[in-house]
N, C-alpha and C positions, 0 to 999 in steps of 0.2 A: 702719731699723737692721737690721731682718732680711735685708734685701736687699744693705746692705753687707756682713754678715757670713757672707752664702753667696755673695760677690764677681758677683755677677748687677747690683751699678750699684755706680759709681766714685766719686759724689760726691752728697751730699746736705745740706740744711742741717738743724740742730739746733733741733726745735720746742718742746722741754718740759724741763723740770728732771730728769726721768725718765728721757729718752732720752740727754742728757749722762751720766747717773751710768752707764749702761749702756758706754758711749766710754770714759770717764775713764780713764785710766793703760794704757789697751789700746796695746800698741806697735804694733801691727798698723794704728793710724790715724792719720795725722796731721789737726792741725786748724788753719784758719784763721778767724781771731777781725777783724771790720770793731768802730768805733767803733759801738754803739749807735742809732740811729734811731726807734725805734719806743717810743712813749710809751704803758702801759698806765693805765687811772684807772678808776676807780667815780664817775660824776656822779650829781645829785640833780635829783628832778624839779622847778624850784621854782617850778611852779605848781600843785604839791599839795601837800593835808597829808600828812604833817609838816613835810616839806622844804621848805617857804616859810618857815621860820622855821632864823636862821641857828643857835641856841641846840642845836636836831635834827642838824642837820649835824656843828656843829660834837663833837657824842657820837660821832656816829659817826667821826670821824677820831680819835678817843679811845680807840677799840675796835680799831682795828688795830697791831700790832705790827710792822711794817717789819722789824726784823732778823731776828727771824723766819722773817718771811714771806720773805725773799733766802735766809736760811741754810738752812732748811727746804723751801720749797715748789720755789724755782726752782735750788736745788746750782747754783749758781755763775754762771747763766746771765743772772744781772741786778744791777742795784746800784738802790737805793732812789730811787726819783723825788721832788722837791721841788717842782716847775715843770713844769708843760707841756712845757717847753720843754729838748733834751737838751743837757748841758751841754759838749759842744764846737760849737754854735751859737753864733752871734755875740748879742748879746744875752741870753744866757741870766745869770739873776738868782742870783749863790753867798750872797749873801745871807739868802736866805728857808730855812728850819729848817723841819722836820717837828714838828707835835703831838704832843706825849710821849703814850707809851702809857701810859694810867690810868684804870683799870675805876670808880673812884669818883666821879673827874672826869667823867664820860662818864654817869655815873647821874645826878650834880647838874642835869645841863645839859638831859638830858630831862625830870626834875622842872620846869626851869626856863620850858623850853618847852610846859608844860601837856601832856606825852602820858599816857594814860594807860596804867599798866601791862598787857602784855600787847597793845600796841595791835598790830593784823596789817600787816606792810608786804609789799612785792613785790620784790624782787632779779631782774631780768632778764641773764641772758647765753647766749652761745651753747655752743651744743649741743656738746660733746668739746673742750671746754680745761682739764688736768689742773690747769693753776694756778688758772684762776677757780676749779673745783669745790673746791680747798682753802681758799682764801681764803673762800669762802661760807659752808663749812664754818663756821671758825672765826670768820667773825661770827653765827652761826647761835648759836653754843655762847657766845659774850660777850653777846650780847642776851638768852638767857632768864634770864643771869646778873642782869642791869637790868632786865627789863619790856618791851622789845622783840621782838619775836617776825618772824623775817626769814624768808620763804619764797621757795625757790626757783624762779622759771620757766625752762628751757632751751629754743632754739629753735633751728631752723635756722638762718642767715646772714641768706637773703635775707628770711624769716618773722620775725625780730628787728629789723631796718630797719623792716620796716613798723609792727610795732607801738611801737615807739621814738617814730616819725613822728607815730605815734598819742596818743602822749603816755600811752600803758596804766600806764610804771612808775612806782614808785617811786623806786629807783634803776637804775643797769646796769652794769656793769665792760664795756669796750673798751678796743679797740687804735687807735693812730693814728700813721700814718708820713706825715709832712710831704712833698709834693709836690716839695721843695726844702731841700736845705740852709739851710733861710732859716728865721727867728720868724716871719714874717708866714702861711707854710703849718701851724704851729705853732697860733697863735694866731686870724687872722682865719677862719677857715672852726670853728672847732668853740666861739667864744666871743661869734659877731655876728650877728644874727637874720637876715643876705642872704641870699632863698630861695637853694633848694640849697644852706645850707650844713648841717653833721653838729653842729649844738646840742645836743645831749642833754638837757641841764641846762634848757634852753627860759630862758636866762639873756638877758637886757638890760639895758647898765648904758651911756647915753649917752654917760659920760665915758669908757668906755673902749673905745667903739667910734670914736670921734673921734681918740681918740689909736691905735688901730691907725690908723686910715687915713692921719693924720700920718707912721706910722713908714712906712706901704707905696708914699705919694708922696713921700716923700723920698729923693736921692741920697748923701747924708754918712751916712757908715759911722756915727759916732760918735753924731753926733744920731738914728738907728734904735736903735740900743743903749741906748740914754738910753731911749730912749719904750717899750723892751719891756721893759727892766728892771723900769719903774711900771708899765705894765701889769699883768706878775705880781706886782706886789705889790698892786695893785687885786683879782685872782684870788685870790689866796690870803686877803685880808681878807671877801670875799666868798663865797668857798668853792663856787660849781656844782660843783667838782670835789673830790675828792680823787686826786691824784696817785699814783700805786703803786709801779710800778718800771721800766725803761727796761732791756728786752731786749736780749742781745747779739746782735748777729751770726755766727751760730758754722756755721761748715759742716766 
């Protein structure tokens, strides 16, 4: 931004909620705005405690506020994510609803899941993302409100990969931009256990790895769409993820 505004570069894209509000109504720049691509989430490790159990998960998507978190953290820069999957894809599910935000809901459910108060979790993400650092933030401040207790690690890029790989967290918030205008870039690499692929969640659900593979060897538009529509709705009954917001394109 500094650099635009001491005209030393011509065009740059818009990374943060922050450097928008700084643009915003400057008549000095104009802006052009692409359809969204890039899917941000918080996944769960669920091959550890707590997050092996969907009752933990499911508090925690209880504990975030979505509008919020658009109106607040990202000024204008994103719309609320539902799905994996960005909703001018073909297949994308308008169906499936966000978990209403509710701080007591969200206490029953760790009760429910046997945590105990005060238990220590781990929150992994990378090092200088002004949105993760508020969203952390304020689960930070919702959990000691329940009994949860959510600590920060920040890493490097490439140091975050690895230990990811490692299966170190708890949870993580990332970003994912589909290889292709397509569900199957969406869906089959960050929800199916094929080495190399970006699992977070370290999540296997047979039925729903059969049915990606149905949608990604199939040529009929309609019968793809059909098969990723269930799928997220398989995802979201499931939960590895929680879905967050679907970044604009803004340069």
């Amino acid at each position: 931004i500094a650099q635009l505004k001491s005209n030393k570069a011509h065009i740059s894209i818009i990374r943060s909620g922050k450097e928008y509000s700084e643009i915003y109504g400057n008549k000095s720049f104009d802006t052009i705005q692409a359809p969204p691509i890039r899917i941000h989430y918080l996944a769960f490790n669920m091959r550890k405690s707590p997050f092996n159990r969907l009752e933990a998960r499911e508090a925690v998507a209880h504990m975030i506020n979505k509008k919020v978190l658009v109106a607040h953290t990202l000024a204008k820069m994103g719309n609320n994510a539902t799905t994996p999957v960005p909703p001018q894809i073909q297949g994308f599910n308008p169906e499936i609803r966000d978990h209403e935000f509710n701080i007591r809901k969200a206490s029953r459910l760790l009760k429910k899941a046997g945590i105990t108060p005060g238990l220590k979790t781990y929150l992994y993400y990378v090092t200088g993302s002004l949105e993760m650092e508020e969203i952390a933030n304020r689960l930070i401040r919702i959990g000691r409100k329940i009994g949860l207790t959510i600590k920060k690690v920040k890493l490097p890029f490439s140091k975050l990969r690895e230990q990811l790989d490692k299966g170190k967290h708890h949870m993580t918030m990332m970003g994912w931009v589909g290889e292709l205008p397509d569900a199957d870039s969406y869906l089959y690499p960050t929800f199916t256990m094929e080495s190399g692929n970006s699992n977070r969640a370290f999540y296997h659900k047979p039925e729903l790895t059969s049915l990606l593979t149905m949608a990604r060897e199939s040529i009929e538009p309609t019968v793809r769409a059909t098969h990723y529509r269930r799928a997220q709705r398989i995802i979201k009954r499931d939960m590895p993820w929680i879905p967050l917001y679907y970044l604009h394109n803004l340069f």
